[in-house]
Wavefront OBJ file of the C-alpha trace (Angstrom):
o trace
v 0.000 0.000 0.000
v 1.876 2.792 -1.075
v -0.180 5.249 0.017
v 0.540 8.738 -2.511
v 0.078 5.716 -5.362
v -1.460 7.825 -7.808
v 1.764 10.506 -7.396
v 3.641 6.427 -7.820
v 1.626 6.190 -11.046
v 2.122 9.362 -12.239
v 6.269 9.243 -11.717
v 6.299 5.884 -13.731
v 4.058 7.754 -16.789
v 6.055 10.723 -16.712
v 9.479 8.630 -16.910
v 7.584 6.641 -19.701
v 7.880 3.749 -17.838
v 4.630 2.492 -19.265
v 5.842 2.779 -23.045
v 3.659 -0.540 -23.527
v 0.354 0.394 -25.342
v -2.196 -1.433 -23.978
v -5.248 -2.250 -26.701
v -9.048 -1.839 -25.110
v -9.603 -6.104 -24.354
v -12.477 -7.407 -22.617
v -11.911 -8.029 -18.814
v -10.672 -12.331 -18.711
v -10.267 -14.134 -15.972
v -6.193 -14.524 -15.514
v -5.563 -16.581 -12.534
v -6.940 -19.496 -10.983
v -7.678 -17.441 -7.979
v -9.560 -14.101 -9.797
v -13.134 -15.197 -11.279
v -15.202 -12.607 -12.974
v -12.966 -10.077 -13.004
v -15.162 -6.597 -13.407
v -13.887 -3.386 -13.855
v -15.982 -0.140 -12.262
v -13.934 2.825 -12.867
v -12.932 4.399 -16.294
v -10.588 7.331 -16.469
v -7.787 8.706 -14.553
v -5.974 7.065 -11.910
v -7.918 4.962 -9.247
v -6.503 3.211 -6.696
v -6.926 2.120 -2.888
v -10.825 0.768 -3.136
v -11.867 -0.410 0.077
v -14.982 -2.396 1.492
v -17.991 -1.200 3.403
v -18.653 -3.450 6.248
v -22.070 -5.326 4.058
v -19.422 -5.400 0.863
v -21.882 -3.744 -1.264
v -19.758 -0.652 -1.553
v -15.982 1.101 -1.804
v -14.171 4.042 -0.785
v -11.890 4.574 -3.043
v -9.158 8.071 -3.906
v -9.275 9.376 -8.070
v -7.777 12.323 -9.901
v -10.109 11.793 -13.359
v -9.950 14.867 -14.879
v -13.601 14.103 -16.273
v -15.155 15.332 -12.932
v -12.966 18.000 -12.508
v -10.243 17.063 -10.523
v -6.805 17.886 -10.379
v -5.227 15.738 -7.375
v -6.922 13.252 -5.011
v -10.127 13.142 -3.840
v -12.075 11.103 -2.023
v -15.148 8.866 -3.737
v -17.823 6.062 -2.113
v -18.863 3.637 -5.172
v -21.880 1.182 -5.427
v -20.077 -1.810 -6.376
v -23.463 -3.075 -8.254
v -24.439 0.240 -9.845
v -20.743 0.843 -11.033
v -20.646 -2.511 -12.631
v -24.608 -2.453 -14.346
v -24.751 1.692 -15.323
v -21.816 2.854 -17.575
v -22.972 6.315 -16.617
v -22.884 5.650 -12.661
v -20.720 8.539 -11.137
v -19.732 7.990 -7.334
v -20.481 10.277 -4.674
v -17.720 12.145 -3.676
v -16.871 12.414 0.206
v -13.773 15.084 0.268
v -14.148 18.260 0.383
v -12.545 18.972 -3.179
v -10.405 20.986 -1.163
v -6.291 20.188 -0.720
v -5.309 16.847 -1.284
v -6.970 13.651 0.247
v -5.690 10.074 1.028
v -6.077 7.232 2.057
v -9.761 6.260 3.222
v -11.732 3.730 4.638
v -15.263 2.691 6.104
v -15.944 3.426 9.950
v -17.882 0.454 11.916
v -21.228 1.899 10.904
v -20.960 1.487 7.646
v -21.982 4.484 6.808
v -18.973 7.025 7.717
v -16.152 7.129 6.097
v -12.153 8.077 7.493
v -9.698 9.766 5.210
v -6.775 11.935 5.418
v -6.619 15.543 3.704
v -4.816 18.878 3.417
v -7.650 21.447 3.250
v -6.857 23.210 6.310
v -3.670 23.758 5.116
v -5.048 25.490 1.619
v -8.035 25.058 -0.365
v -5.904 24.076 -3.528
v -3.914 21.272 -4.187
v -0.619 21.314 -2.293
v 2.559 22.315 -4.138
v 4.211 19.426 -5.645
v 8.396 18.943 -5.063
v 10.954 17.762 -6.825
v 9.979 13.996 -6.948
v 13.163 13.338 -8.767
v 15.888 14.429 -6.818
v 18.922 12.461 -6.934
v 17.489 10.118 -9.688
v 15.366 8.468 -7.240
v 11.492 8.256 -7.489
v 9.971 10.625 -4.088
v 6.884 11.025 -2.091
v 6.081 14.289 -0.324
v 5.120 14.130 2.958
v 2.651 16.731 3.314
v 2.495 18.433 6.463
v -0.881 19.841 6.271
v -2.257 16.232 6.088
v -4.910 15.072 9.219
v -7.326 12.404 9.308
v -11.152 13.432 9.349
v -14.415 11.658 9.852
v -16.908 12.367 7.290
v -20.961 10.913 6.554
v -21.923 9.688 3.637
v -22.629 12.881 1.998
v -19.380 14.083 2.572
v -20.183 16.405 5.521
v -16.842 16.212 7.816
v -18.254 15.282 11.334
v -15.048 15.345 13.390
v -11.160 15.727 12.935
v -9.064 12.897 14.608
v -5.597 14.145 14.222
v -4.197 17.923 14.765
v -0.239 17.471 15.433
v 1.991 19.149 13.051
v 3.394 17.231 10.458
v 2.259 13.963 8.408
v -0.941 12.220 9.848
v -2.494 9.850 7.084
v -2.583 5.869 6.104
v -5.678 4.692 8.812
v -7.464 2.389 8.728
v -10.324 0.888 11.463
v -9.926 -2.537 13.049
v -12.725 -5.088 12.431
v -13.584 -5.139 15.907
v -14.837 -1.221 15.633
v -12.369 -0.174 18.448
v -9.076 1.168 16.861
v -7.401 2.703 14.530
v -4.271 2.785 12.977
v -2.254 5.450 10.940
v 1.207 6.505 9.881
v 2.628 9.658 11.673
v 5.945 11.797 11.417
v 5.197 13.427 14.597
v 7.988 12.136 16.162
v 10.940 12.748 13.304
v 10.263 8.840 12.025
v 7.625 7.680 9.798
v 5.768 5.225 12.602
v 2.577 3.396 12.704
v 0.605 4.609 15.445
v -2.641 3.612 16.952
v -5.638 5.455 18.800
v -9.098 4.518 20.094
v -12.192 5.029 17.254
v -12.724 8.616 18.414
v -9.000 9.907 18.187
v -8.495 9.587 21.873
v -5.565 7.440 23.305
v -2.852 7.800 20.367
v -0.184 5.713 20.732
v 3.177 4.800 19.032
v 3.720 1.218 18.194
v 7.239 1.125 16.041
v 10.333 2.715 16.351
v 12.469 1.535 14.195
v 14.341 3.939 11.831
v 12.500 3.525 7.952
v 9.108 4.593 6.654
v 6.468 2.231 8.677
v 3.198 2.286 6.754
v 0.342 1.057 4.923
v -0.693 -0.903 7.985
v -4.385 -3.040 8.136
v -5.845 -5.281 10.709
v -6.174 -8.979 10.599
v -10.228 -10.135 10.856
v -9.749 -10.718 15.017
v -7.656 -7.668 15.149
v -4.861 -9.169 17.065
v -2.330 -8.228 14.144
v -0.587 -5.913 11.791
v 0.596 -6.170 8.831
v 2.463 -3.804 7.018
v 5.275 -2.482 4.867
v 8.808 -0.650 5.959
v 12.037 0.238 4.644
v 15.102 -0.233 6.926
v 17.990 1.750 5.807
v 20.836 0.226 6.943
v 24.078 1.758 6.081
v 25.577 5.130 6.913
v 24.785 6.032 3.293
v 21.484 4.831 3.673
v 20.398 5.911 6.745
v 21.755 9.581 5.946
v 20.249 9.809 2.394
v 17.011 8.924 4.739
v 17.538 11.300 6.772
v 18.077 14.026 4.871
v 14.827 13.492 2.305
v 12.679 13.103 5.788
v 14.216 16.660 6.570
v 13.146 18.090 2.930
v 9.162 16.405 3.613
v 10.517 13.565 1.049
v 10.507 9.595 0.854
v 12.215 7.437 -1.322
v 9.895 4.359 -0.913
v 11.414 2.068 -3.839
v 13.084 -0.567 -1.057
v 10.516 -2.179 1.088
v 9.298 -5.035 2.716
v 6.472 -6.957 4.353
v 6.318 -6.851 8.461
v 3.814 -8.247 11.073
v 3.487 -6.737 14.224
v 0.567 -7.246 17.231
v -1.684 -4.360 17.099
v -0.116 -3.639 20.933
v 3.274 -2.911 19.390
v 4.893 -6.658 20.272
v 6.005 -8.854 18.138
v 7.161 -7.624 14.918
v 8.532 -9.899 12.432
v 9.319 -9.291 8.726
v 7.612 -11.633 6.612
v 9.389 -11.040 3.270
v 12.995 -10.872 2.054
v 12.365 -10.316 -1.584
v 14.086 -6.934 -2.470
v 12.763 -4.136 -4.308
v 9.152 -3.018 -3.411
v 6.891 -5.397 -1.378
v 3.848 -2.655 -0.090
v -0.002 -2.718 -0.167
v 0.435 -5.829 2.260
v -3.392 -7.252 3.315
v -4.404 -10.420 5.390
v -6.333 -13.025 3.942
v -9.706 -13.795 6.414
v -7.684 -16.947 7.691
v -4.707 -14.047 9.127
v -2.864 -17.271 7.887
v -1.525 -15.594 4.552
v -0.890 -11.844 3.341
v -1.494 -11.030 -0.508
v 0.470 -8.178 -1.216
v 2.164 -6.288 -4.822
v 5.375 -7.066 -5.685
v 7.849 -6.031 -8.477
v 10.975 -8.006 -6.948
v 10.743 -10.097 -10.090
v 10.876 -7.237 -12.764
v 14.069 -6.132 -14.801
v 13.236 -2.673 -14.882
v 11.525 -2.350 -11.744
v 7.711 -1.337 -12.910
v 6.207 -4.469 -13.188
v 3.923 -4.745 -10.298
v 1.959 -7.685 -10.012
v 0.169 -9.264 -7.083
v 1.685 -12.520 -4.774
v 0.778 -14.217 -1.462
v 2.694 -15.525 0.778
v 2.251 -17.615 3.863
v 2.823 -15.584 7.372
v 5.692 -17.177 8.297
v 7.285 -15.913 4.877
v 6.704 -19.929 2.856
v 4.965 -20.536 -0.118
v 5.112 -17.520 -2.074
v 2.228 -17.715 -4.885
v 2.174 -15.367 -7.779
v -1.518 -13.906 -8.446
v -1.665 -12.053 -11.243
v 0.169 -11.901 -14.688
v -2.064 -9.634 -16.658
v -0.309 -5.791 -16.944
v 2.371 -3.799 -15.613
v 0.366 -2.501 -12.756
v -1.264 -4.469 -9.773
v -2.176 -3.198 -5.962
v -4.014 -2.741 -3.310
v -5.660 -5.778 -2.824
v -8.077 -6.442 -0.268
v -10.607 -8.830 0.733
v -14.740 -8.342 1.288
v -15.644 -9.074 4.643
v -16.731 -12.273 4.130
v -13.297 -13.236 1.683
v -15.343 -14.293 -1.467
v -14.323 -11.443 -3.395
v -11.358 -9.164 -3.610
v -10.633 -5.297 -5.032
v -7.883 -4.442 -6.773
v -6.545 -1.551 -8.520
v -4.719 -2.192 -12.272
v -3.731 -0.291 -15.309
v -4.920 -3.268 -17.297
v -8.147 -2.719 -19.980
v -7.771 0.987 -20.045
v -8.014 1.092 -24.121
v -4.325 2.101 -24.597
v -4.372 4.968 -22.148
v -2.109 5.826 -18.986
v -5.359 4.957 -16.862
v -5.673 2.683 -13.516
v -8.560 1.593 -12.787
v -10.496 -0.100 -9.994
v -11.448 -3.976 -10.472
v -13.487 -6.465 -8.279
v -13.486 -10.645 -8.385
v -14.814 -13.704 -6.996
v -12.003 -15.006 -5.215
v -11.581 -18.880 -5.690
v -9.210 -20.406 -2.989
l 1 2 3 4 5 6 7 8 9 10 11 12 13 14 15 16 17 18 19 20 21 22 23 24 25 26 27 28 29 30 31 32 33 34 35 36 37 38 39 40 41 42 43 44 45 46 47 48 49 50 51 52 53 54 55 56 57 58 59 60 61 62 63 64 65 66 67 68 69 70 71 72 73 74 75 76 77 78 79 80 81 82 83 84 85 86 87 88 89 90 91 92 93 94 95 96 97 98 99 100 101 102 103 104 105 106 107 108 109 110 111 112 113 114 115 116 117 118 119 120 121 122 123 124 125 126 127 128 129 130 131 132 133 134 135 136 137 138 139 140 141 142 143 144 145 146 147 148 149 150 151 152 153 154 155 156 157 158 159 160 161 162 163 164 165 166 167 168 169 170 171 172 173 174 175 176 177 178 179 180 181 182 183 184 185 186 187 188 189 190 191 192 193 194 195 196 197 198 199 200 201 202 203 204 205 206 207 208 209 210 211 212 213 214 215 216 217 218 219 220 221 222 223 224 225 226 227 228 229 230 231 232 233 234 235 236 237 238 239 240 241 242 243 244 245 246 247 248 249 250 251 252 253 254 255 256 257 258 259 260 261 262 263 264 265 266 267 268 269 270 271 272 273 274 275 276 277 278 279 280 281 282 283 284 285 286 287 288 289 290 291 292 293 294 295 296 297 298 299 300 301 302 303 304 305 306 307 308 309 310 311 312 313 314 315 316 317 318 319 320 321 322 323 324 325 326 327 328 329 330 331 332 333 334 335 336 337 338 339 340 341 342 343 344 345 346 347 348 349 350 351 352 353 354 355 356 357
């Protein structure tokens, strides 16, 4: 889960990193795990679609330009209307104001978390150098803070109000917790709080950017993704982009932790960048996007892997870009986000499928 994937998208499209043309195919089935593949979005990068609690909708972050958007903002989709009305439009939740991130469903269903910059400025943030020193960069923007909001996008109460980068929650399937990435603290950490904002706690401490973190189904676990810059070279290069608001987030890997901070354990040791990490309902596997087998480095497709870090499984084949994958509640189907089917265009869209074990 990178979170900032569309700014991911848009570095590998600027670099021409996606030279393939893709031709408009129908939507087939590619894996022996993906049935029915259907495709709701069209136009403009999509990505991060997550499940309401009933699995009849998704929250999901898009930049089309067809409704008027030019960076991030937060949409709620009806999985069934997307997929049966090619002139369904979601409903957008964000204010249209700053930059948003990173959403997802609160226990009733209805509500629906995210992180934004509109109190910082009403138009999109300025945008740095994300290729400084050859490397590919997030910005860490310091306006971001994580907001409740209903379903008709009227924010209802602000959970986070520390200087510097709040964003990445996400709500435990027990209703009680949540947990989110802050630089409060001069490290990117995971943190945790009670559903209300109250109680905020910091669970890792390790030097690297600790992110992209989601519940297993009892909420006992973590899982997540981190880079762990290890040499003096590495750790000051680290150092010195986390002074400039910067992240170079090409070098990461899979980790477990219990959602009380014990525990940790990395899970994968595949080089590259292992992120958008997500427990199967068993919390006995992770299925997670991987381009440690690509030459050039873009090829992103998604794998599973066992928790103890056996029996890796490649998922997908079909395109250069696969992520965020994530279960429905009750594990028979999955969302995913993929630059596949987008009629020769630079456009990622969001997918759902039966998933066949």
């Amino acid at each position: 889960m990178f979170r900032n994937t569309l700014l991911l998208l848009q570095f590998f499209l600027v670099s021409g990193l996606y030279a393939q043309k893709q031709e408009a195919t129908p939507v087939v089935n590619e894996s022996k795990h993906l049935k029915n593949i259907t495709q709701l979005t069209f136009g403009g990068d999509n990505a991060e679609a997550y499940w309401s609690k009933d699995g009849k909708f998704l929250t999901f972050q898009s930049n089309n330009p067809k409704w008027g958007l030019e960076c991030d903002q937060i949409f709620r989709i009806d999985i069934w209307e997307a997929a049966n009305n090619p002139d369904y439009k979601p409903v957008t939740i964000s204010t249209l104001k700053g930059r948003t991130t990173c959403s997802y469903f609160m226990p009733n269903g209805k509500d629906i978390l995210y992180a934004s910059t509109h109190e910082g400025g009403e138009t999109c943030p300025h945008m740095p150098n994300l290729r400084e020193g050859g490397k590919y960069l997030w910005p860490l923007f310091d306006s971001y803070d994580i907001y409740v909001a209903n379903k008709k996008g009227k924010i209802k109460k602000q959970l986070t109000d520390t200087k510097g980068y709040d964003a990445e929650a996400v709500v435990s399937p027990k209703g009680d917790k949540i947990v989110f990435t802050s630089d409060r603290t001069g490290d990117l950490e995971l943190w945790i709080m009670d559903i209300d904002g109250s109680n905020q706690k910091q669970l890792t401490t390790d030097l690297g950017y600790d992110g992209g973190a989601f519940f297993s189904a009892d909420g006992k676990q973590l899982v997540f993704r981190a880079s762990r810059p290890e040499t003096e070279a590495e750790i000051k290069e680290y150092k010195d982009y986390l002074s400039k608001g910067l992240v170079a987030p090409t070098n990461m890997e899979i980790y477990v932790i219990n959602a009380d901070g014990t525990g940790m354990r990395q899970v994968t040791q595949l080089g590259k960048a292992n992120w958008a990490p997500f427990f199967d309902p068993t919390g006995k596997k992770i299925i997670f996007s991987s381009n440690h087998h690509s030459q050039r480095g873009y090829d992103f497709q998604l794998y599973m892997i066992n928790v103890d870090g056996t029996g890796l499984e490649q998922i997908t084949t079909e395109s250069n870009f696969n992520s965020f994958p994530m279960f429905s509640p009750d594990g028979k189907k999955i969302a995913f986000c993929s630059n596949r089917n987008n009629g020769g265009t630079r456009d990622t869209n969001v997918f759902v499928a039966d998933w066949i074990d």
